[in-house]
C-alpha positions as CSV (number, residue, x, y, z in Angstrom):
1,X,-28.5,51.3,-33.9
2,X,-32.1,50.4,-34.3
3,X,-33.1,49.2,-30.8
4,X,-34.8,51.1,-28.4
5,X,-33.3,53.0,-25.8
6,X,-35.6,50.5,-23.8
7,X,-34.1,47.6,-24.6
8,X,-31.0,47.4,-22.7
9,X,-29.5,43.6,-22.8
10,X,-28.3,44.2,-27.5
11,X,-25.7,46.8,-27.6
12,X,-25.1,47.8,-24.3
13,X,-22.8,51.4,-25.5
14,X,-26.1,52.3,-27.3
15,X,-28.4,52.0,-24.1
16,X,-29.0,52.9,-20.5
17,X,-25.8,51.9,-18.4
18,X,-26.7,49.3,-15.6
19,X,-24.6,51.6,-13.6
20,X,-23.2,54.6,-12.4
21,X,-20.2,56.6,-13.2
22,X,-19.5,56.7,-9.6
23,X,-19.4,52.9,-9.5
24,X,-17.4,52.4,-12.3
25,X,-14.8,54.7,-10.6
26,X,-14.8,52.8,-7.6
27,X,-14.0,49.8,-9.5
28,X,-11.1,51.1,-11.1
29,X,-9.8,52.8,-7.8
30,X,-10.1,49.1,-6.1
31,X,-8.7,47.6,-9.3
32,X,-5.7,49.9,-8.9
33,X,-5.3,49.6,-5.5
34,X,-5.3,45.4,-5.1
35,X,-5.1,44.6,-8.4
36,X,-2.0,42.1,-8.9
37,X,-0.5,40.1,-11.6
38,X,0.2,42.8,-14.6
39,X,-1.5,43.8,-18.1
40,X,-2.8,40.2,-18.4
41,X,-4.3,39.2,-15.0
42,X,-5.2,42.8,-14.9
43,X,-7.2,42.4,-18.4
44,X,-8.6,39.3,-17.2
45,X,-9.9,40.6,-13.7
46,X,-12.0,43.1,-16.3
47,X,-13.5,40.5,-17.9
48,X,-14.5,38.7,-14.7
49,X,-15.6,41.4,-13.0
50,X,-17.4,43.6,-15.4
51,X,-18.3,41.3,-18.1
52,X,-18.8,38.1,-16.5
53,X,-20.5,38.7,-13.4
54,X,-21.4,43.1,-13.2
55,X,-22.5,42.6,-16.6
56,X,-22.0,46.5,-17.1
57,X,-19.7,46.0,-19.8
58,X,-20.8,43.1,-23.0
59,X,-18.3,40.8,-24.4
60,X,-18.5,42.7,-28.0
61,X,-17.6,46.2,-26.0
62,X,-14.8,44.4,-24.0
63,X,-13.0,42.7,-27.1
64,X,-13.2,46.0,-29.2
65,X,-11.5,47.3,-25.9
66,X,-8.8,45.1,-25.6
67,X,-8.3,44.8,-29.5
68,X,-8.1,48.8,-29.6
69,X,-5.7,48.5,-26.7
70,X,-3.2,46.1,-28.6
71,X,-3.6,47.8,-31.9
72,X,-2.4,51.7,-29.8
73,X,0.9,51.8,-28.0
74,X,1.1,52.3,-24.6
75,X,-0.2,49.9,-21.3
76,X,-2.4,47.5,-22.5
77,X,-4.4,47.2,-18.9
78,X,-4.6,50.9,-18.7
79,X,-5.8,51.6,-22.1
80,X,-8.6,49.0,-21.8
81,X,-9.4,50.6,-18.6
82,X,-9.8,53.6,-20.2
83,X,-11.9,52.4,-23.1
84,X,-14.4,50.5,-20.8
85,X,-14.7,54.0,-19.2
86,X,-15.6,55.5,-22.4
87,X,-18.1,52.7,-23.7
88,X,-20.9,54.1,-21.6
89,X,-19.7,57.8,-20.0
90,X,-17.6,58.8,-23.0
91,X,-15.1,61.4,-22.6
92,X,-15.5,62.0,-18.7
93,X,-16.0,58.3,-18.0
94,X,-12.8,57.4,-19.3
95,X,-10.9,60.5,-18.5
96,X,-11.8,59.2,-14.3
97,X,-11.8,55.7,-15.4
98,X,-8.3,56.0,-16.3
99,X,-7.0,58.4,-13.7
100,X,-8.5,56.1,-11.3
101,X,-6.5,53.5,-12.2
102,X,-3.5,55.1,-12.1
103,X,-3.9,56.6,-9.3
104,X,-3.8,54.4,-6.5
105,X,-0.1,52.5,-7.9
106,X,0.8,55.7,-8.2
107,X,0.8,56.9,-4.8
108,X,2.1,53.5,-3.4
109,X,5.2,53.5,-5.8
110,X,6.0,57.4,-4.7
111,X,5.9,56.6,-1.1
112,X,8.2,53.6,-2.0
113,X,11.0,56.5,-3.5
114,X,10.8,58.1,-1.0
115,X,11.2,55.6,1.4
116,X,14.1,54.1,-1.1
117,X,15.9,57.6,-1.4
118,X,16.0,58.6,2.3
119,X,17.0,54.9,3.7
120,X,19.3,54.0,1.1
121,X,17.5,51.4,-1.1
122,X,14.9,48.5,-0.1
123,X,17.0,45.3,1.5
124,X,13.5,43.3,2.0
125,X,12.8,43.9,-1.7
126,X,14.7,41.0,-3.0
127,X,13.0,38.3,-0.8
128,X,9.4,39.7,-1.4
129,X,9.9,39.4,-5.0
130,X,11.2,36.1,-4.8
131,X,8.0,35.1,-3.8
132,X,5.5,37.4,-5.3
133,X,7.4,36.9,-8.7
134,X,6.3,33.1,-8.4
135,X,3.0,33.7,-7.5
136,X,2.3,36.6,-10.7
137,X,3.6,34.0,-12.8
138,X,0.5,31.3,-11.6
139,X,-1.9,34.6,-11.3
140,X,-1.3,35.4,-14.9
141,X,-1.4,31.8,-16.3
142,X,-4.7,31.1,-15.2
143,X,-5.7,34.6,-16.8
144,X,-4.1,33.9,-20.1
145,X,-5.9,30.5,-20.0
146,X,-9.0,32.0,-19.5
147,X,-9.3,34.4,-21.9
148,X,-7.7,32.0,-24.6
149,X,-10.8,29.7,-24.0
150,X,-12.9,32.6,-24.7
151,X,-11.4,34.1,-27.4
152,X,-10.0,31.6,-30.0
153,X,-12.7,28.6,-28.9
154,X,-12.0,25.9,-32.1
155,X,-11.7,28.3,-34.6
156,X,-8.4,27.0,-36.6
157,X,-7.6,30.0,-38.0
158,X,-7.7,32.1,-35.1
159,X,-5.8,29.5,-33.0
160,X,-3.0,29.7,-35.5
161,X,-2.5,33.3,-35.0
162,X,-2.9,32.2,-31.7
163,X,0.0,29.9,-31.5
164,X,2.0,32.2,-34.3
165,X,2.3,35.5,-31.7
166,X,2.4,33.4,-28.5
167,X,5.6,31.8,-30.1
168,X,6.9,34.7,-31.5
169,X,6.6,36.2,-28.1
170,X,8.6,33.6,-26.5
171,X,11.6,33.5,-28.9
172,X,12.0,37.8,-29.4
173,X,10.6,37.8,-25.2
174,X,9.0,41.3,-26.9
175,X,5.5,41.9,-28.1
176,X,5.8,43.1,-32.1
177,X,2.9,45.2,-33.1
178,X,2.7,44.7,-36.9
179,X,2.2,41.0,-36.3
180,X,-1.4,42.0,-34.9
181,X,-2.2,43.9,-37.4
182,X,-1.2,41.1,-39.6
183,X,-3.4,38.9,-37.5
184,X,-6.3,41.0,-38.0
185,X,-5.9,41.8,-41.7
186,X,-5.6,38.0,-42.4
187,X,-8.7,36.8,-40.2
188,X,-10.4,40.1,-41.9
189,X,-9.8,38.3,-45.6
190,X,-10.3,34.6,-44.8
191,X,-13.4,35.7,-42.5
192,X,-15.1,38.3,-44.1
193,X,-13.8,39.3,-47.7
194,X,-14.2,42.6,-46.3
195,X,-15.3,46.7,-48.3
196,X,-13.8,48.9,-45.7
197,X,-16.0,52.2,-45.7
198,X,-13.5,55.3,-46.5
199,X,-10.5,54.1,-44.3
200,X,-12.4,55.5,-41.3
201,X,-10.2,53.4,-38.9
202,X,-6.9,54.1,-40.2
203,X,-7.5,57.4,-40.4
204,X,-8.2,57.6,-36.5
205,X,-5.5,55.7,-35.9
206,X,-2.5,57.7,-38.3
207,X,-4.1,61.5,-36.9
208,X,-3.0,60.6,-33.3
209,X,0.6,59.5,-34.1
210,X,2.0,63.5,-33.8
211,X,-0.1,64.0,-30.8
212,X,2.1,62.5,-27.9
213,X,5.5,64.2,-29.2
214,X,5.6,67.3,-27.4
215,X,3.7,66.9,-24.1
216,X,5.7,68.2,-22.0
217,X,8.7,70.1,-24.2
218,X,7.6,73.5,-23.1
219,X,8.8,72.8,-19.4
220,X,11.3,75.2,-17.3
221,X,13.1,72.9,-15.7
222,X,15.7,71.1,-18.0
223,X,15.8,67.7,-16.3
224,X,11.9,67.5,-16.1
225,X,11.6,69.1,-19.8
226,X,14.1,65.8,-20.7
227,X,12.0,63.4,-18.3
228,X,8.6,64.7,-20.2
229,X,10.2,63.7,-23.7
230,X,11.5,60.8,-22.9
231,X,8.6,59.4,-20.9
232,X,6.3,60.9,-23.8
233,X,8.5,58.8,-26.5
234,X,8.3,55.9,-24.3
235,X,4.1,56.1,-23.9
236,X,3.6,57.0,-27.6
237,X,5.9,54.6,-29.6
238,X,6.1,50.9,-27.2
239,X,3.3,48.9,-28.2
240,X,2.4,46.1,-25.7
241,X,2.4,45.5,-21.9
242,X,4.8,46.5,-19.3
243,X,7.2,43.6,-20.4
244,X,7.6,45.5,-23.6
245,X,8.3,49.4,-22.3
246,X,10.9,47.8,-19.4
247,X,14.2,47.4,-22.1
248,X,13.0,50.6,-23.9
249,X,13.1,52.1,-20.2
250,X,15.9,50.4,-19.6
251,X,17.9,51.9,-22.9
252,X,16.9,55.8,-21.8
253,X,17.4,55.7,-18.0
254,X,20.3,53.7,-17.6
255,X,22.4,53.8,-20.9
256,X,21.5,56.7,-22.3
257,X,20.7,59.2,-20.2
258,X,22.6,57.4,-17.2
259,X,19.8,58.8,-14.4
260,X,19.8,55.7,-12.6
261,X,22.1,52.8,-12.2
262,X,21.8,49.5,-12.7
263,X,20.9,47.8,-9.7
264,X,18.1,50.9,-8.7
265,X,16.6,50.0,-12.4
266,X,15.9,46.6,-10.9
267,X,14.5,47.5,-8.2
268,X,12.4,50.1,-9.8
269,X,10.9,47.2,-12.0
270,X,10.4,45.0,-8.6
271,X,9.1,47.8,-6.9
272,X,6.1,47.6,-10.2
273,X,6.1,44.0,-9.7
274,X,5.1,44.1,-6.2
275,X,2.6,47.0,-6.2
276,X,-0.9,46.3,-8.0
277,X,-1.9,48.7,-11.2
278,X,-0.2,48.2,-14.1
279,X,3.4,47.7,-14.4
280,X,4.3,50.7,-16.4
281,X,3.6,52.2,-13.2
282,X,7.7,51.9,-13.0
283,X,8.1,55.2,-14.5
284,X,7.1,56.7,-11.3
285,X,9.5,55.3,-9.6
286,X,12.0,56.7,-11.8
287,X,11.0,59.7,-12.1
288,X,11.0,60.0,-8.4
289,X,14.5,58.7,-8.0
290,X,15.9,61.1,-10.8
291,X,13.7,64.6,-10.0
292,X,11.5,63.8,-6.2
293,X,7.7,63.9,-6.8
294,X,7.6,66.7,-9.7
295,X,9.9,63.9,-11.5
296,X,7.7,60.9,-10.5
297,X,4.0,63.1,-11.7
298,X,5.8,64.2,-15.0
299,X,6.9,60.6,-15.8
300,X,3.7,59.3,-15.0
301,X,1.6,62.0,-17.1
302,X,4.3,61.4,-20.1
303,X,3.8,57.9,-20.1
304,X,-0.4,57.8,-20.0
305,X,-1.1,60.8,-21.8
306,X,-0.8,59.5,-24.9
307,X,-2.1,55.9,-24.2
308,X,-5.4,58.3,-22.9
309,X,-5.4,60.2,-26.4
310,X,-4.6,56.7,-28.3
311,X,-7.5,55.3,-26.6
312,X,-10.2,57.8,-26.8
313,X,-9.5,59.7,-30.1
314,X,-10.0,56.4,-32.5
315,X,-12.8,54.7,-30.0
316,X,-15.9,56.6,-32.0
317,X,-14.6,54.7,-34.8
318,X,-14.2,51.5,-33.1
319,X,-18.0,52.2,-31.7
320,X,-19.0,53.3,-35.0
321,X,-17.5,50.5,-37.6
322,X,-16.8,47.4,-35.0
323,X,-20.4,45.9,-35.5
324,X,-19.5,45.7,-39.6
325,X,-18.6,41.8,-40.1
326,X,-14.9,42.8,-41.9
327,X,-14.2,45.2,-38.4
328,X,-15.4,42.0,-36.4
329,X,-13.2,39.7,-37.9
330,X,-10.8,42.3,-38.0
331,X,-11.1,42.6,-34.2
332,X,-11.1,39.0,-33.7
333,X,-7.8,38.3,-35.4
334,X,-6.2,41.2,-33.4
335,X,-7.5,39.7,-30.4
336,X,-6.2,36.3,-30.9
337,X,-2.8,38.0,-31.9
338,X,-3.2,39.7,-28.4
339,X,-4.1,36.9,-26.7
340,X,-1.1,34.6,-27.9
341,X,1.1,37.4,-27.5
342,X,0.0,37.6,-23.8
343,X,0.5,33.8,-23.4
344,X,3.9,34.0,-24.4
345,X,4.6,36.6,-22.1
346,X,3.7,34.4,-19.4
347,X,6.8,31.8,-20.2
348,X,8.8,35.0,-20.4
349,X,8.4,36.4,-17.4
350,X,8.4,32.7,-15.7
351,X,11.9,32.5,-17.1
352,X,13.1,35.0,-15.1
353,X,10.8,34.6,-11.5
354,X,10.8,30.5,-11.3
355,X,14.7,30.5,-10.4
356,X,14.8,27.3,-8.4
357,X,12.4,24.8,-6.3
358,X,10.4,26.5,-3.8
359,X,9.6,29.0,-6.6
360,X,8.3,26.6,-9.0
361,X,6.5,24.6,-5.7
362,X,4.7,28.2,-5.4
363,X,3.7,28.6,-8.9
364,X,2.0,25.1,-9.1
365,X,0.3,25.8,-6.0
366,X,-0.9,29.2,-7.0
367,X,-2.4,27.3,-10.4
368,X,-4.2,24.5,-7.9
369,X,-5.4,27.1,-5.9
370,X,-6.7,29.7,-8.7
371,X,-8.4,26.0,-10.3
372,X,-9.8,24.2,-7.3
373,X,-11.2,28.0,-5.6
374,X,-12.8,30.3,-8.2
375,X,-13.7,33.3,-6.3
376,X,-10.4,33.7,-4.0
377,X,-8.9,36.6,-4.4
378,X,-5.5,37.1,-6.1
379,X,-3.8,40.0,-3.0
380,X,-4.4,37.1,-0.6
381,X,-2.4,34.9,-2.4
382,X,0.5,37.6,-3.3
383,X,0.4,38.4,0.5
384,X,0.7,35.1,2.0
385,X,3.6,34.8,-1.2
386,X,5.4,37.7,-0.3
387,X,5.6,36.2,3.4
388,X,6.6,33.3,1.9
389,X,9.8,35.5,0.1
390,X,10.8,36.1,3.3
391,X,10.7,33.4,4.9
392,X,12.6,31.4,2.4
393,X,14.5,33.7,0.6
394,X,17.0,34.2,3.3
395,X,17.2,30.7,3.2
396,X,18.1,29.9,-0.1
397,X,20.4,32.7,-0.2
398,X,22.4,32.2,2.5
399,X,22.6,27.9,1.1
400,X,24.0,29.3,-1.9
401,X,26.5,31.8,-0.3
């Protein structure tokens, strides 16, 4: 706190911004709009792009960010958006950081109801996912191996919270929020023996809880009064990635409250799958299907809102205490926990897109690719996969019928 405005390479919230709030928007917009592989390649591209080699954004800031994002409920790529938004611009910067990240899978999965409701469902669907589902499988693997590298290193400790949530993660196929906290906590006392100042932390964190409840209860309209609450329960109380929200989504839309069936649930989840942005970017599918666009804007607001207020309401905090040796050992612990977690997820969702041999050919040689060619980028590969899907897809279908 010290340093001089003049010095801008220590604590990078505290000084001059290397760039604009303009740029940073743009980012986000083309992060939204080509942005492939869900919350974890999403998370990494961050890294790489802002981090790594922008330098806009330091390593400390983007750890707090990611360790805020896995502590709040809600879409982890989003809320990390949003926080890198905030780390410089505050307020504004991650109020446009985060609706332009949103925005852009947004739009695309709209036109893609639409294009579903008046033709009668999405034929091609199937054999695109067959081979984008491969590819977001290698895309995220080399992400989670990244950022494992970079946050758990040889640390023992940390690796074993490491290995504890990644396994975890594998055998429940869901992402369980107490266990970061617990990673946290225990990395806090083996670490740093810490004296918390006044509960400062978990204050911001229990004064938000209410605040996503009634977002949209005051509505006219029954069905999009029912789609606020629902969507606002879904963004407030799932903790993790898109992997997490989809049987919680699942529970409400089909069981429930019966708005779709079945088979257009799965497809609203490839649809998510097959557009960049994050993957909780579902719900606007849904929506559309159940109540046109109104449906599809009120899902989407339900859902982010109170990721947005998660995010920005406890980040003074996080600016304020994360430089205090307990809070950084906190942080690490959570991170670890969030970066196991995110491992795991990656056999998960490999279960269920490497179905036979052609789709584990493509994973491998999405991996060889990502390894051998640093800087090509991942929509290349998900395009030349999804022409792959149909190509082959027919194929193997038709061998098996």
């Amino acid at each position: 706190m010290s340093t001089p405005m003049s010095t801008p390479t220590s604590t990078a919230s505290a000084t001059t911004p290397a760039y604009a709030l303009g740029q940073m928007v743009l980012y986000m917009l083309r992060l939204g709009a080509f942005g492939f592989g869900g919350p974890v390649a999403l998370v990494g591209y961050m890294h790489r792009d802002l981090v790594e080699q922008r330098r806009w954004i330091t390593e400390a800031d983007y750890r707090e960010g990611l360790a805020l994002a896995q502590m709040m409920p809600g879409p982890l790529a989003a809320q990390l958006g949003i926080y890198l938004g905030y780390v410089h611009y505050r307020v504004v910067g991650a109020t446009l950081a985060g609706i332009a990240f949103v925005l852009p899978s947004f739009v695309m999965v709209v036109i893609l109801g639409w294009a579903y409701a008046r033709f009668g469902g999405l034929p091609w669907m199937q054999a695109v996912f067959y081979g984008v589902g491969a590819a977001v499988v290698g895309i995220i693997a080399m992400s989670a191996y990244k950022l494992t590298a970079r946050t758990v290193g040889r640390n023992r400790l940390l690796l074993a919270i490491y290995v504890t949530l990644a396994v975890v993660t594998v055998i429940t196929e869901s992402e369980i929020a107490w266990l970061f906290i617990a990673g946290g906590v225990v990395n806090c006392l083996v670490q740093a023996r810490p004296t918390f100042g006044k509960g400062g932390l978990n204050g911001a964190v229990a004064v938000q809880i209410p605040a996503a409840s009634g977002v949209l209860c005051g509505l006219d309209w029954p069905l999009l009064g029912q789609l606020g609450l629902f969507f606002a329960k879904a963004g407030a109380f799932v903790f993790g990635s898109g992997l997490a929200i989809v049987p919680f989504l699942y529970g409400g839309v089909v069981t429930e409250h019966h708005w779709l069936n079945d088979k257009q649930f799965v497809d609203a989840v490839a649809v998510a799958m097959i557009t960049p942005g994050p993957v909780v970017i579902t719900v606007g599918f849904i929506g559309y299907l159940v109540a046109g666009f109104p449906g599809a804007c009120v899902a989407a607001l339900g859902t982010f809102l109170p990721c947005y207020l998660f995010t920005v309401l406890p980040a003074p905090y996080f600016k304020k205490y994360g430089r205090l040796p307990a809070v950084k050992a906190f942080v690490d612990g959570i991170t670890a926990a969030a970066v196991g977690a995110i491992t795991g997820s990656v056999i998960v969702i490999a279960r269920r897109s490497i179905v036979d041999w052609p789709t584990l050919a493509l994973l491998l040689v999405t991996v060889v690719l990502l390894w051998r060619f640093k800087k090509l980028q991942e929509p290349m590969i998900v395009v030349a996969a999804a022409l792959f899907g149909l190509a082959v897809y027919p194929l193997v279908h038709a061998h098996v019928i």
